[in-house]
C-alpha positions, 0 to 999 in steps of 0.5 A: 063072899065073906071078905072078913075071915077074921070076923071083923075089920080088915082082912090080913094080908102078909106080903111075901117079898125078897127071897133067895133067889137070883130076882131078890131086887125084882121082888122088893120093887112089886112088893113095894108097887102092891103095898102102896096100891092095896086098898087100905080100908078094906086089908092091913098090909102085914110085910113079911121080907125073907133074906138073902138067907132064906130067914122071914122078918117082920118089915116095918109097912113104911119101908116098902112105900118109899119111891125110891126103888134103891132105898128097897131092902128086906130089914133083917132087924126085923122080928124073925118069924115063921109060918108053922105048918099046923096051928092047932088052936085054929086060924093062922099066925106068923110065929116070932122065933125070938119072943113076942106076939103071934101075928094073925093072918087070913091069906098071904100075898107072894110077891116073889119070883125064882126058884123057892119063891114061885115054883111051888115051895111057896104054895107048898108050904102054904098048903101045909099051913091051911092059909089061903094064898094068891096066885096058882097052886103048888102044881102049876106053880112048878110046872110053870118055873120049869120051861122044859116041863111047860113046854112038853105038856103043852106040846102034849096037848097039841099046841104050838112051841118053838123046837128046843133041847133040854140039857142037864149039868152032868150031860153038858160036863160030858160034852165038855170033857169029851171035845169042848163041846163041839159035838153038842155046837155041831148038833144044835147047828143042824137040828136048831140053827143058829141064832140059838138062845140058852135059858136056865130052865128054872129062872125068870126076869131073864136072868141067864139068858144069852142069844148064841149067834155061832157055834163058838158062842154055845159053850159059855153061854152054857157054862153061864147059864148053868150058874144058876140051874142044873138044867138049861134049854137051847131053843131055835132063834125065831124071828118073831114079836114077843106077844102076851096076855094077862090071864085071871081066874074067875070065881065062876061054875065054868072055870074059864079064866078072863083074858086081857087084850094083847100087849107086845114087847119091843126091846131096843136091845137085841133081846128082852134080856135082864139089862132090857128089863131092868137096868135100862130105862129105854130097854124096851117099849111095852105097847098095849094094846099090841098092834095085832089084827083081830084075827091075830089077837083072838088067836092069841087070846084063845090060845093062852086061855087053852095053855092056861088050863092045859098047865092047871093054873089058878088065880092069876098068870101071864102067858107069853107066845111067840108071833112069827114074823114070816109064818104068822104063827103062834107059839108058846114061850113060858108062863108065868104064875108069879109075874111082876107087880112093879109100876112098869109091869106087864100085868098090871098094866094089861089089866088096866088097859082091859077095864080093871084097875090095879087096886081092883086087881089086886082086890081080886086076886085076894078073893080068889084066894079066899074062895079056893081056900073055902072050896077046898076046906069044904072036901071031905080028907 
């Protein structure tokens, strides 16, 4: 594989991170975990910090190598570029909307999460640019980001997911002008049960998400959720292991993606829930590998390698399942084809313990995206 596209030197790589969604914090920290172990000899590292507002800067590398994760912050002083859609003279480059030079770069590297980050805006529009970009395309991205749309297509092909109702804002504002709610609380005790939890179909890192223990419990756990989505899953409490695998693409004739041993999350918080994750630094216990029996972990891993495909994702993606403590049975949870790069996170690290470093993974996922590029270039329009 030609690892210069440029021609010479190191290949360019603009880092995507910050964003207008509700995970802004969550991005800038596998931002700064992916500048400081990517190879230097072999990519220049070009810091690309989108804004609260949505408006791309120009970051100074410096500013994401900093250890301390609250010092992490998208410069908005910075340059403001953009990514033109067509670059008639060939090659790709970061335009600057305020003067100066245009920026060459040969792939970028998102590093963002949430809506208009990972659902497939992102790859749209890198698409629409022809620069190769890490990670899956613009189909799985957003099939990915809606749950409610993963979990009907993998029920589809006959895999395991847990009973759910997918409800939207002008459906709930009904319910909620009709009697507060009561009905719809009725309705998911008899078909769900209770504990129910409330997810915004649409988010990630948890944000959003609340266990209901008791019919008085649904209506402000969905009028929060829906602070950040128009559509919200109410999915039945299952009393399981939270179970997931690391999934990455191999640039092979088969197509079948390598998959990572298991790893388990452990909250010490009554749910893997956003403070779990983040806020508290004894929240959960990640352990890897998990404690599965071999036919437990085969099961898993040949089951997340079907959702992988069954979803179309590409390049990389971590998939989570449910083990059911009483049954012993899988289900799907949700994909995730952006997941997090911090020091902490669960991919990296399930790579790490499954032979690969976290340089070479990151080494990897850029030649992936190199190859795909080439492969798609090469199709006649």
């Amino acid at each position: 594989m030609n690892n210069s596209p440029s021609g010479a030197g190191r290949i360019r790589v603009a880092l995507l991170y910050g964003g207008r969604s509700g995970e802004h914090e969550i991005s800038l920290r596998s931002a700064a975990s992916v500048m400081r172990n990517l190879d230097p000899e072999r990519f220049e590292i070009i810091p690309v910090g989108i804004d609260r507002d949505g408006t791309w800067h120009l970051n100074d590398p410096d500013l994401l190598r900093q250890e301390d994760a609250e010092s992490l912050r998208v410069i908005t002083g910075g340059v403001p570029v953009a990514l033109p859609p067509y670059n008639r003279d060939g090659g790709t480059a970061l335009m600057p909307l305020a003067g100066g030079m245009h920026r060459g770069i040969d792939v970028v590297f998102p590093v963002m999460h949430g809506p208009l980050c990972e659902d497939g805006a992102i790859q749209g529009l890198c698409e629409l640019a022809d620069v190769p970009y890490v990670g899956c395309g613009v189909l799985a991205s957003a099939v990915g980001m809606d749950k409610d749309v993963a979990k009907r297509l993998v029920a589809a092909a006959g895999l395991p997911i847990v009973p759910y109702l997918a409800l939207k804002h002008g459906k709930w504002g009904s319910e909620r002008g009709r009697d507060d709610g009561e009905s719809l609380s009725a309705w998911v005790g008899e078909h769900l049960g209770y504990p129910a939890f409330v997810k915004p179909a649409n988010m990630g890192s948890s944000v959003g998400i609340h266990k209901v223990n008791s019919p008085g419990e649904l209506a402000p756990a969905l009028d929060d959720a829906f602070r950040y989505d128009r559509k919200v899953l109410i999915e039945r409490g299952v009393d399981a292991r939270e179970i997931e695998f690391a999934l990455l693409e191999q640039d092979a004739p088969d197509g079948e993606p390598l998959v990572s041993v298991a790893g388990e999350i452990a909250p010490s918080h009554e749910f893997y829930s956003y403070e779990a994750k983040y806020l508290d630094e004894n929240g959960a216990a990640l352990i890897i590998p998990a404690a599965l029996t071999d036919e437990q972990a085969a099961t898993g891993a040949e089951l997340a390698r079907r959702i992988f495909l069954c979803l179309e994702c590409e390049g990389m993606a971590r998939v989570d399942l449910f083990l059911d403590r009483a049954s012993n049975s899988f289900y799907f949870n949700e994909v995730n084809t952006l997941p997090g790069f911090t020091a902490i996170s669960m991919y990296p690290k399930l790579w790490e313990a499954s032979g690969i470093s976290y340089r070479d993974l990151l080494t990897r996922l850029i030649e992936l995206a190199l190859a795909r590029h080439g492969r798609s270039s090469a199709l006649v329009r």
